[in-house]
C-alpha atoms as a printed R data frame, in Angstrom:
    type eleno elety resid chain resno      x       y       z
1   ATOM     1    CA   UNK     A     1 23.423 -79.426 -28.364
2   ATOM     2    CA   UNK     A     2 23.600 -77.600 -24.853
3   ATOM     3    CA   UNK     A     3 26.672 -76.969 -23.085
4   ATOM     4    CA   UNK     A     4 26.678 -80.386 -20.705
5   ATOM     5    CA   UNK     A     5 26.239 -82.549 -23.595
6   ATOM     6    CA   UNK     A     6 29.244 -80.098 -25.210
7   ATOM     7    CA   UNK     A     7 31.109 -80.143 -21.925
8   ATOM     8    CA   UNK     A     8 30.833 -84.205 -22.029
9   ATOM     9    CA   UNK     A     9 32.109 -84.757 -25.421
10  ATOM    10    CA   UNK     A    10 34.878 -82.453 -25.029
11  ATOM    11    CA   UNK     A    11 35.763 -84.118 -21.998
12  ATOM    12    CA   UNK     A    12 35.367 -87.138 -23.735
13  ATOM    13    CA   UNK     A    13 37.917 -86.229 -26.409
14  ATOM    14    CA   UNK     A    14 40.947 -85.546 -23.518
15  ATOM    15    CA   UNK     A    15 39.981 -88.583 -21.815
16  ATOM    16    CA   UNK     A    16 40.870 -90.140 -25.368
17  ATOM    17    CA   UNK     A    17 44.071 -88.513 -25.699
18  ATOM    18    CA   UNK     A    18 42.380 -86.731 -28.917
19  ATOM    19    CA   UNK     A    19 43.839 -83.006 -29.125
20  ATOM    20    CA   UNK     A    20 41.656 -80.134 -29.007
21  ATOM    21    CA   UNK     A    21 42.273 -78.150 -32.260
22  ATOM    22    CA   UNK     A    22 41.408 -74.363 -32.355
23  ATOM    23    CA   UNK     A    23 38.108 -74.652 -33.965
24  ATOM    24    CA   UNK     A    24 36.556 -77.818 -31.998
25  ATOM    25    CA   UNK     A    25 34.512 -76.307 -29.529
26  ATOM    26    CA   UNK     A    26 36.445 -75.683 -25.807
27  ATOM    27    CA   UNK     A    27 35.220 -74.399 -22.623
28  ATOM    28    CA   UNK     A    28 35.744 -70.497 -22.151
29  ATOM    29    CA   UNK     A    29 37.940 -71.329 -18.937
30  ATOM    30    CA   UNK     A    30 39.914 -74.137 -21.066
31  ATOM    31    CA   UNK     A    31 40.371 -71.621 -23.786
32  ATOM    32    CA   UNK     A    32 41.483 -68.676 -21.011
33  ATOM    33    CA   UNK     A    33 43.766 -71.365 -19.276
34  ATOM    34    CA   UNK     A    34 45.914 -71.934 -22.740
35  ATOM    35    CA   UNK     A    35 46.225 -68.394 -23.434
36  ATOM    36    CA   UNK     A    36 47.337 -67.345 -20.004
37  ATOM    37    CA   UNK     A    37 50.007 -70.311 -19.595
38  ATOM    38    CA   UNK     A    38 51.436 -70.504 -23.098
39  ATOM    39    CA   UNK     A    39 51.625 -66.652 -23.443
40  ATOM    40    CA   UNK     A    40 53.340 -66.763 -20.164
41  ATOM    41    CA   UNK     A    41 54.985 -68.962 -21.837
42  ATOM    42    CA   UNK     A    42 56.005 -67.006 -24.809
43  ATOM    43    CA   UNK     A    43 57.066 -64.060 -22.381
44  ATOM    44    CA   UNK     A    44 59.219 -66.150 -20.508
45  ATOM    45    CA   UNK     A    45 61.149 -67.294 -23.673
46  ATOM    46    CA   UNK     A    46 61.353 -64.175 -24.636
47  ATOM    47    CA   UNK     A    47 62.122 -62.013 -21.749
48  ATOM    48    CA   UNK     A    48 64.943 -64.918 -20.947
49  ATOM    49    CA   UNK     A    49 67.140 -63.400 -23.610
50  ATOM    50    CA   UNK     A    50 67.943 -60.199 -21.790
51  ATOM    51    CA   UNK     A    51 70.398 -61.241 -19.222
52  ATOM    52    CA   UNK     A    52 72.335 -64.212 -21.550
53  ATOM    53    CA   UNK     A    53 71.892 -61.176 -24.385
54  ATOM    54    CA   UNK     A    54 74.249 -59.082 -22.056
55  ATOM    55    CA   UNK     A    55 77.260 -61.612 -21.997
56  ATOM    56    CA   UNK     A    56 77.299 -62.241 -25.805
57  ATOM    57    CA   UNK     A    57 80.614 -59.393 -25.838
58  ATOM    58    CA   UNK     A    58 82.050 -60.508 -23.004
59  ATOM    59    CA   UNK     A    59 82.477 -63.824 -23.679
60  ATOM    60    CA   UNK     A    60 85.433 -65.450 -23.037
61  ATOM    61    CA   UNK     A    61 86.022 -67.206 -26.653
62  ATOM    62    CA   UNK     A    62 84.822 -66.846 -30.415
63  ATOM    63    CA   UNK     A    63 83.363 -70.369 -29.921
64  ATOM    64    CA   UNK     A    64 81.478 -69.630 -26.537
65  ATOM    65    CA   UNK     A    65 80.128 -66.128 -28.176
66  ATOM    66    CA   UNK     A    66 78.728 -68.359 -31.101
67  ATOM    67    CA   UNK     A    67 76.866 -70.932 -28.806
68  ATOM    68    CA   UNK     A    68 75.322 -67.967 -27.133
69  ATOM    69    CA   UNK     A    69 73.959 -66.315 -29.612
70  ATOM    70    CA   UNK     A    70 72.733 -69.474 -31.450
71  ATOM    71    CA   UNK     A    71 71.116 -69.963 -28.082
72  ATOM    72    CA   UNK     A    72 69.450 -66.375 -27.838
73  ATOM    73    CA   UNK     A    73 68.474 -66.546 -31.237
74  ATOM    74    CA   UNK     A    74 66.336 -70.201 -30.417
75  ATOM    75    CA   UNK     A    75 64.589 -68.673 -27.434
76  ATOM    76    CA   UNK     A    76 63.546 -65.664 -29.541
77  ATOM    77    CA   UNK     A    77 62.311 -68.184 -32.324
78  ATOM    78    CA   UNK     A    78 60.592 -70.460 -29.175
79  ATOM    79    CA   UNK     A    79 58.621 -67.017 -28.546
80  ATOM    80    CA   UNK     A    80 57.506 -66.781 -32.222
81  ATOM    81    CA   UNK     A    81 56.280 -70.488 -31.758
82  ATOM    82    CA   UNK     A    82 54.417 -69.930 -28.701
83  ATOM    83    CA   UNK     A    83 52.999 -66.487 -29.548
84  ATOM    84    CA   UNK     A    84 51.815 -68.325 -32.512
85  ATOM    85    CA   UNK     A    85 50.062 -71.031 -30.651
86  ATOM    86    CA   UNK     A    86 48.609 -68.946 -28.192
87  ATOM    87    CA   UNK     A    87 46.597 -66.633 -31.368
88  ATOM    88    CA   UNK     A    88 45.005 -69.945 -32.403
89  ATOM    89    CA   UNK     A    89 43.063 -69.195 -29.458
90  ATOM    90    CA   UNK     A    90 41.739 -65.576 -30.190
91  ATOM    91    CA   UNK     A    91 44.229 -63.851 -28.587
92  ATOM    92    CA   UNK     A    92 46.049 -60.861 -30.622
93  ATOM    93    CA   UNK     A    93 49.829 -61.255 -29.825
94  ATOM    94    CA   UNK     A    94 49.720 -57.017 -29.546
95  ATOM    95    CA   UNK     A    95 46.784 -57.916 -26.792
96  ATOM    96    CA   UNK     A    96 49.580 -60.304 -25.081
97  ATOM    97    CA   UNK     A    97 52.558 -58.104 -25.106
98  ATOM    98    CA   UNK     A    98 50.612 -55.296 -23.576
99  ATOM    99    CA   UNK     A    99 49.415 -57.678 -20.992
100 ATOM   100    CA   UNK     A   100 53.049 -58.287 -20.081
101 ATOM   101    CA   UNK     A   101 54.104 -54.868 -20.397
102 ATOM   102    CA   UNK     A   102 51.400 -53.396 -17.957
103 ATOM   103    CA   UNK     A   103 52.316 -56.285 -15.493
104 ATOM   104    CA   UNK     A   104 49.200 -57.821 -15.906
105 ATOM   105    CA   UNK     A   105 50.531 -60.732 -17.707
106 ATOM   106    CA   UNK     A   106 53.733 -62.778 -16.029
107 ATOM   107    CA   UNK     A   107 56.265 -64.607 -16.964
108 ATOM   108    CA   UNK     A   108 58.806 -67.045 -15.378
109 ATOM   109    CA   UNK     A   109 60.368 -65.164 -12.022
110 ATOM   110    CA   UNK     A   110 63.978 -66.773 -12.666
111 ATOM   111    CA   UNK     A   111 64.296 -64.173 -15.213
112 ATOM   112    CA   UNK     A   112 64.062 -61.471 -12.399
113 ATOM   113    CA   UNK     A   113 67.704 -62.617 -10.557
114 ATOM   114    CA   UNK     A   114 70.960 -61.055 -12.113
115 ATOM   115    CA   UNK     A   115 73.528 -63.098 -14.058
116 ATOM   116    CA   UNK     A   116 76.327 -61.722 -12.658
117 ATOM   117    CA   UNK     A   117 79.299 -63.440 -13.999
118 ATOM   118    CA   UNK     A   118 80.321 -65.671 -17.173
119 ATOM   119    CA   UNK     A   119 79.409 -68.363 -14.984
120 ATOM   120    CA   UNK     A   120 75.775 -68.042 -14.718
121 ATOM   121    CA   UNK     A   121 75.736 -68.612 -18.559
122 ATOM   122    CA   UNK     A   122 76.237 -71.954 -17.737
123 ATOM   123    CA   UNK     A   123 73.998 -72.169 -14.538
124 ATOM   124    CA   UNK     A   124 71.326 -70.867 -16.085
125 ATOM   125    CA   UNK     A   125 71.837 -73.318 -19.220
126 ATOM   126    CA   UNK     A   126 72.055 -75.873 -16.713
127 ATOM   127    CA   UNK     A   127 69.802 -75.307 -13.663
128 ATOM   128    CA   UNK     A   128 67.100 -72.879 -15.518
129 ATOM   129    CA   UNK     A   129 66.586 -74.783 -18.859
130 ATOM   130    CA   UNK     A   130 67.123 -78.333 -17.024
131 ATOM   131    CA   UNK     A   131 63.884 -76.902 -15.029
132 ATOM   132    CA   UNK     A   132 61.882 -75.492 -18.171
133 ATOM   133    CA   UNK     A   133 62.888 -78.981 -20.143
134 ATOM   134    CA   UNK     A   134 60.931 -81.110 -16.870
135 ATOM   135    CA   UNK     A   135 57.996 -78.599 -17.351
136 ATOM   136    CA   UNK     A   136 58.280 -78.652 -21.277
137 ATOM   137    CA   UNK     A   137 58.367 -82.505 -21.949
138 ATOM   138    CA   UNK     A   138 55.262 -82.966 -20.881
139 ATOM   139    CA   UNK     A   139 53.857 -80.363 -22.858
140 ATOM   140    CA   UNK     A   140 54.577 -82.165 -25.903
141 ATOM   141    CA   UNK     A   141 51.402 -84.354 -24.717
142 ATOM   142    CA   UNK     A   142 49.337 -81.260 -23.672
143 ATOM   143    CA   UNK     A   143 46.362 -81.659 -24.796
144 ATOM   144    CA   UNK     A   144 45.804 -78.459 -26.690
145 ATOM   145    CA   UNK     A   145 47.070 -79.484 -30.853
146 ATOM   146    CA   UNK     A   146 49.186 -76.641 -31.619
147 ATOM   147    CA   UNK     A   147 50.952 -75.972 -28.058
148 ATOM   148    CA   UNK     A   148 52.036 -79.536 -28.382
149 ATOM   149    CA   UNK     A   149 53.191 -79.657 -31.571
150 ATOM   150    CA   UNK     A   150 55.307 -76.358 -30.587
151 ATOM   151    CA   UNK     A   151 56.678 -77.753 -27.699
152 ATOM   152    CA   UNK     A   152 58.475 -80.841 -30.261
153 ATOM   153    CA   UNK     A   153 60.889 -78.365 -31.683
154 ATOM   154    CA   UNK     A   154 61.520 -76.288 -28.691
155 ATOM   155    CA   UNK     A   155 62.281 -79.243 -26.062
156 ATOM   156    CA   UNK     A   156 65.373 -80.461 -28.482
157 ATOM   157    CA   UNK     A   157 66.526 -77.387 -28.824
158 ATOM   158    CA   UNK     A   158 66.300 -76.645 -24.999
159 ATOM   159    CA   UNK     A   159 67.700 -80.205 -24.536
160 ATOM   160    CA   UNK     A   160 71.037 -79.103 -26.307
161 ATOM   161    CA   UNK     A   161 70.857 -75.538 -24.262
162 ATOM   162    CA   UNK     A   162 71.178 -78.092 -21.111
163 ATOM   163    CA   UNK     A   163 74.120 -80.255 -22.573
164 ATOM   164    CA   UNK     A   164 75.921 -76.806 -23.171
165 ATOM   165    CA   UNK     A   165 75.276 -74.871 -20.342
166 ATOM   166    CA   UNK     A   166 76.934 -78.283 -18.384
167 ATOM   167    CA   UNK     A   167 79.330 -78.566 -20.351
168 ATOM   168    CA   UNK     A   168 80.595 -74.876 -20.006
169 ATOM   169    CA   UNK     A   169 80.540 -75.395 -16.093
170 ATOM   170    CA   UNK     A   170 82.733 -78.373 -16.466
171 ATOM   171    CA   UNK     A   171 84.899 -76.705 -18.266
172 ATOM   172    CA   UNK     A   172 84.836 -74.196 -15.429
173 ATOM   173    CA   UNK     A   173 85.174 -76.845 -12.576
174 ATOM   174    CA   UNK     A   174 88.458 -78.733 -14.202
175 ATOM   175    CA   UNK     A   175 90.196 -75.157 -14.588
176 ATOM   176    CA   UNK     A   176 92.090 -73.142 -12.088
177 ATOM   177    CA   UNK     A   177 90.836 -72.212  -8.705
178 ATOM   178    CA   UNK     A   178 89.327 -69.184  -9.282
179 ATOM   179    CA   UNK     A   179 87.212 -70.807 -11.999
180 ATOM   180    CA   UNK     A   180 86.213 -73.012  -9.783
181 ATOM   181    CA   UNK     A   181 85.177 -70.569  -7.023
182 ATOM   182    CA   UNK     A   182 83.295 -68.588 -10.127
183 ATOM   183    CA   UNK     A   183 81.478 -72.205 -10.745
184 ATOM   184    CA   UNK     A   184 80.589 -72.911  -7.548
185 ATOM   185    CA   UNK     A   185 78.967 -69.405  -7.021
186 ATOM   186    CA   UNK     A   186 76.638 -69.580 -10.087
187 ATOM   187    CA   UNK     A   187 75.493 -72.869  -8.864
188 ATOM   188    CA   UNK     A   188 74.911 -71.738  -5.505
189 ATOM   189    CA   UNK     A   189 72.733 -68.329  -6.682
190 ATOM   190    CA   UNK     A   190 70.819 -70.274  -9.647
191 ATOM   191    CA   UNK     A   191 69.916 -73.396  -7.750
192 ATOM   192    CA   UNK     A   192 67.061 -72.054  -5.507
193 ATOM   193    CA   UNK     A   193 65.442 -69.746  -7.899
194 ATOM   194    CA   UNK     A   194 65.517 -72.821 -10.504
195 ATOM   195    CA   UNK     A   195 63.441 -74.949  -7.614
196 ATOM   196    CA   UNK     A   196 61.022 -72.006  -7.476
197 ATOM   197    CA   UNK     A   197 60.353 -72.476 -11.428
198 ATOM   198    CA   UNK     A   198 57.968 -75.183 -11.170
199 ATOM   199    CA   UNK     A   199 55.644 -72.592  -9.008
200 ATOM   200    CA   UNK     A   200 53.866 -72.849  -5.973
201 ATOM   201    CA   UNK     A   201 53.415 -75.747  -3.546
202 ATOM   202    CA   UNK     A   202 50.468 -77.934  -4.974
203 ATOM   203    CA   UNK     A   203 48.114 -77.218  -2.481
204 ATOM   204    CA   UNK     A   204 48.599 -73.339  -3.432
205 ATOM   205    CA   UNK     A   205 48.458 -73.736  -6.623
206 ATOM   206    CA   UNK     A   206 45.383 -72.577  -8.105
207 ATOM   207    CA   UNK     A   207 45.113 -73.899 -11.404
208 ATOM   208    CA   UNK     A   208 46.418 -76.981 -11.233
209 ATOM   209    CA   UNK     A   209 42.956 -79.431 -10.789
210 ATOM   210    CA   UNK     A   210 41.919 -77.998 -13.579
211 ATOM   211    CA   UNK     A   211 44.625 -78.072 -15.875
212 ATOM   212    CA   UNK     A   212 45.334 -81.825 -14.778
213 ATOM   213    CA   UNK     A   213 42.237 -82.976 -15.759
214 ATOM   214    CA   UNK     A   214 42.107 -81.551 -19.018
215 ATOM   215    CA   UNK     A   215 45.486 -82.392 -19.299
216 ATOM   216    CA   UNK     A   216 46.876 -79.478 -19.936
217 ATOM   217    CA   UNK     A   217 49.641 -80.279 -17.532
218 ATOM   218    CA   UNK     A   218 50.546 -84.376 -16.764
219 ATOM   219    CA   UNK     A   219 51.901 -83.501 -13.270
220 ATOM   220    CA   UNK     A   220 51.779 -81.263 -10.544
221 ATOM   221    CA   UNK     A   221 54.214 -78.523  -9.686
222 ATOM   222    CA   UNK     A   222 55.505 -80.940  -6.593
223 ATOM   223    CA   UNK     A   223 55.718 -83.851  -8.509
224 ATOM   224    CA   UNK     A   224 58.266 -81.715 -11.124
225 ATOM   225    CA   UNK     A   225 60.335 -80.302  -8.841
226 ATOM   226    CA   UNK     A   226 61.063 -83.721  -7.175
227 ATOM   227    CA   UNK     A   227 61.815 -84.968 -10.336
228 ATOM   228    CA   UNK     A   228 63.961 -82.062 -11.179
229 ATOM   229    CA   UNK     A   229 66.029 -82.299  -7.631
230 ATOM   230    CA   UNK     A   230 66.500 -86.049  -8.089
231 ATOM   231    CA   UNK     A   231 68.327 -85.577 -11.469
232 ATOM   232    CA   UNK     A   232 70.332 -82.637 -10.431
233 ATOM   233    CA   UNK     A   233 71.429 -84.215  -7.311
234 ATOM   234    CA   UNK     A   234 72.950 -86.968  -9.432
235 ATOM   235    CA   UNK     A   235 74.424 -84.542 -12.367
236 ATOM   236    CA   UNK     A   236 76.252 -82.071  -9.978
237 ATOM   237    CA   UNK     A   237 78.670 -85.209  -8.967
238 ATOM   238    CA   UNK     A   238 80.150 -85.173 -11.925
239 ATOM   239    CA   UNK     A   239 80.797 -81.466 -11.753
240 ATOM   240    CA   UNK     A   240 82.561 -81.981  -8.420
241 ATOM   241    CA   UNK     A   241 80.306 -79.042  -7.090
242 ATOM   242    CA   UNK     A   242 77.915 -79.145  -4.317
243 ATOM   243    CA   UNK     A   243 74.018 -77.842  -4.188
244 ATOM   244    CA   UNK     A   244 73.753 -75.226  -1.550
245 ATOM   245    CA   UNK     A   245 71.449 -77.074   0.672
246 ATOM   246    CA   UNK     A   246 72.068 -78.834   3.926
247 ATOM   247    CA   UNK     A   247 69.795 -81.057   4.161
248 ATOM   248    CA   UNK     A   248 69.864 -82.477   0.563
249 ATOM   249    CA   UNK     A   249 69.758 -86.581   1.069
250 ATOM   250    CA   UNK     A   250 69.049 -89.232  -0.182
251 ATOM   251    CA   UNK     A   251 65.871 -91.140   0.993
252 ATOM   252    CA   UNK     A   252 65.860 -95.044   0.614
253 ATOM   253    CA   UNK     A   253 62.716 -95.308   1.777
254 ATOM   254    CA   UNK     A   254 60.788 -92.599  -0.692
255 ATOM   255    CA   UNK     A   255 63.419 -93.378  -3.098
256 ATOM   256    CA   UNK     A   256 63.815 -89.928  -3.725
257 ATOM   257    CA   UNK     A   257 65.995 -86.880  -2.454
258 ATOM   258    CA   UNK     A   258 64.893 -85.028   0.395
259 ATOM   259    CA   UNK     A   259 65.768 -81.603  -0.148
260 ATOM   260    CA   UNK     A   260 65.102 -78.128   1.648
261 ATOM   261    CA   UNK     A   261 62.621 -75.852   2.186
262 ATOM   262    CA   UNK     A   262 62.157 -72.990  -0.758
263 ATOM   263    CA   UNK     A   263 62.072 -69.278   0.501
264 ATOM   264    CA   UNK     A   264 58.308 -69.187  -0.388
265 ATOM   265    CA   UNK     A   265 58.415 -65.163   0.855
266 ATOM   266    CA   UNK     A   266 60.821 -64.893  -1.660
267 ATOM   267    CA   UNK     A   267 59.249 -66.646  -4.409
268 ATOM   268    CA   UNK     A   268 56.068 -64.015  -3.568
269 ATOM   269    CA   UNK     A   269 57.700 -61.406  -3.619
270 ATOM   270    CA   UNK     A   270 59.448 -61.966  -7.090
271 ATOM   271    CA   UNK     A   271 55.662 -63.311  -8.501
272 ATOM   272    CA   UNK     A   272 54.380 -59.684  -7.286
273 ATOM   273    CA   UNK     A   273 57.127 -57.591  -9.147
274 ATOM   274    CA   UNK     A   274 59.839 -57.130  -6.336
275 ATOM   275    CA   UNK     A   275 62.301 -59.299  -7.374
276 ATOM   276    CA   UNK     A   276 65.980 -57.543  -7.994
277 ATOM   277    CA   UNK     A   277 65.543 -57.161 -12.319
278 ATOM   278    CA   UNK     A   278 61.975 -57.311 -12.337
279 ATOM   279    CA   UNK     A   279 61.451 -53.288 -13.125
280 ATOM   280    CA   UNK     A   280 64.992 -53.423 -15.308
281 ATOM   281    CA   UNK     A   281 63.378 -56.437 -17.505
282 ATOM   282    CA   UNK     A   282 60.429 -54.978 -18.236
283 ATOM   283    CA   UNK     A   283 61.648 -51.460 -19.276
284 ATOM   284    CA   UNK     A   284 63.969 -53.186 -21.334
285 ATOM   285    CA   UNK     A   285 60.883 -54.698 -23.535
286 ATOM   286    CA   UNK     A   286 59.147 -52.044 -23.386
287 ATOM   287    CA   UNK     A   287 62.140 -49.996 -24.910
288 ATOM   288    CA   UNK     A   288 62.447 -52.959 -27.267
289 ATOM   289    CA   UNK     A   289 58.246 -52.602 -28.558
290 ATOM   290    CA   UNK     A   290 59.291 -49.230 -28.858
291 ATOM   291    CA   UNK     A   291 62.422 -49.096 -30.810
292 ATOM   292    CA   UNK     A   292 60.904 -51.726 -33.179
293 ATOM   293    CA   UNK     A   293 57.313 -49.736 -33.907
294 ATOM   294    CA   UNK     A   294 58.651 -48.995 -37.483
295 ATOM   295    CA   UNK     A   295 59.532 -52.378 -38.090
296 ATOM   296    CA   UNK     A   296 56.025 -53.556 -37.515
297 ATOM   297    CA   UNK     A   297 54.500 -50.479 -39.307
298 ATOM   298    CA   UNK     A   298 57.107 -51.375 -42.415
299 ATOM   299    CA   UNK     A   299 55.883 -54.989 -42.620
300 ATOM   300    CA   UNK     A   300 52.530 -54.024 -42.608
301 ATOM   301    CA   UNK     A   301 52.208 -51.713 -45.077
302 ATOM   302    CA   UNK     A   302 54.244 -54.177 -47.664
303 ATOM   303    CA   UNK     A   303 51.792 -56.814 -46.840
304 ATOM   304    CA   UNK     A   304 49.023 -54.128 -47.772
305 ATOM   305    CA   UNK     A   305 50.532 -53.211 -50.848
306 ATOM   306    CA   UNK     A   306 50.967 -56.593 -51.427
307 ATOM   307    CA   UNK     A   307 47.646 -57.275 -51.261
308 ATOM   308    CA   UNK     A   308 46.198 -54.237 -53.152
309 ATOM   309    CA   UNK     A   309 48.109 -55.744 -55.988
310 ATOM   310    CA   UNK     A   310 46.944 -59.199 -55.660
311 ATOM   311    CA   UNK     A   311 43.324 -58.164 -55.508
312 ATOM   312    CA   UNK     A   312 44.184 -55.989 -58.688
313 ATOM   313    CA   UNK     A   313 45.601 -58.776 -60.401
């Protein structure tokens, strides 16, 4: 069969809703699509852990030191997942984490902006996994089998991540006045970087055609962060807070929120590797590939000698 007829009846199979499964045949830029996203994916899962990993001793309670590092410990597990998925694909997860660690490989920019306070624990629960949960729930129809089968598990446990990190800023917001200055301030530093999650404008978005009509992605990176500003806008009332944008409305007529413009320069510049933690993240997994070399070498010599003695048997 040539490649149009192969071409057809793959396309044939998404139009279907019928998952592509890693050995049903794929176009080479379908395949190259899935690895880059999901083990951007992975990366940003993974490199996420560093600045809530930096709060676990000084939080302010045995109960709010638990729920972080339950939470720490799902995102490193949501890595696992993903990493998983994406070697389905042909891709050796050594291949991907030297991708990331040489910069050639990226991962979510919110992960380049400080958390500065106890605060931002509960921003970035919020704001940042509210964001990854509109991108993630659609992934759970992605048409790619074991990326949406991974992304079943992960979106309930980012779900609850959400419910707590709003539920630690109301905490925050009913207490004295200088919690309530300290809740305030998270929301205003976390809320535009959480916008620039969902990535470019549309019409600068590169990949997006594509990945729409193989449904890879069910909407655009507009449509998302619409969606995302329209629930927010709603949520923070109940905080008492305020979003730190001016022109935040509502619009009867689009029956949506019209919001503000993003700092696109911004956005750039943090893509590009000038953001203020991008060099600090990525020397701190680098440190962490290197600390845990004889962990790797450990595990695979047992599974050697494990199989030595299987083949003996």
């Amino acid at each position: 069969m040539d490649s149009h007829n192969l071409e057809e009846q793959f396309q044939h199979k998404i139009d279907q809703e019928i998952k592509i499964e890693p050995k049903d045949w794929m176009p080479d830029a379908y395949r190259k699509t899935n690895i880059r996203q999901i083990s951007q994916h992975a990366h940003s899962e993974v490199v996420g852990m560093l600045p809530e990993g930096n709060w676990v001793s000084r939080a302010p309670s045995l109960k709010r030191k638990v729920i972080l590092i339950a939470k720490i410990q799902d995102e490193g597990g949501h890595g696992l997942y993903l990493y998983a998925a994406a070697e389905t694909l042909g891709q050796s997860r050594e291949q991907m984490i030297n991708d990331l660690h040489s910069g050639k490989a990226k991962y979510s920019s919110i992960f380049n902006y400080p958390a500065l306070t106890w605060a931002d624990m509960g921003a970035i629960g919020w704001l940042v996994d509210g964001a990854a949960i509109m991108n993630q729930v659609m992934l759970t129809r992605t048409s790619y089998g074991p990326y949406a089968r991974a992304m079943v598990r992960i979106c309930k446990e980012e779900s609850f991540h959400q419910r707590q990190g709003f539920e630690s800023l109301l905490v925050l917001s009913k207490g004295s006045e200088g919690q309530r200055v300290l809740c305030q301030d998270a929301i205003n530093r976390w809320w535009w970087p959480a916008l620039m999650m969902f990535g470019p404008r549309d019409h600068e978005s590169t990949n997006s055609d594509m990945s729409m009509k193989w449904r890879i992605k069910r909407k655009t990176n507009d449509e998302l962060r619409q969606q995302f500003v329209d629930m927010i806008a709603e949520q923070i009332k109940v905080l008492g807070m305020t979003l730190p944008d001016p022109a935040l409305r509502w619009n009867a007529i689009r029956n949506h929120y019209d919001f503000g413009e993003i700092n696109w320069n911004e956005f750039w510049q943090v893509v590009k590797g000038n953001g203020p933690c991008n060099k600090e993240r990525l020397e701190a997994r680098k440190k962490a590939w290197g600390q845990g070399a004889w962990v790797r070498e450990a595990a695979q010599a047992y599974a050697n000698k494990k199989n030595t003695r299987t083949k003996a048997a």
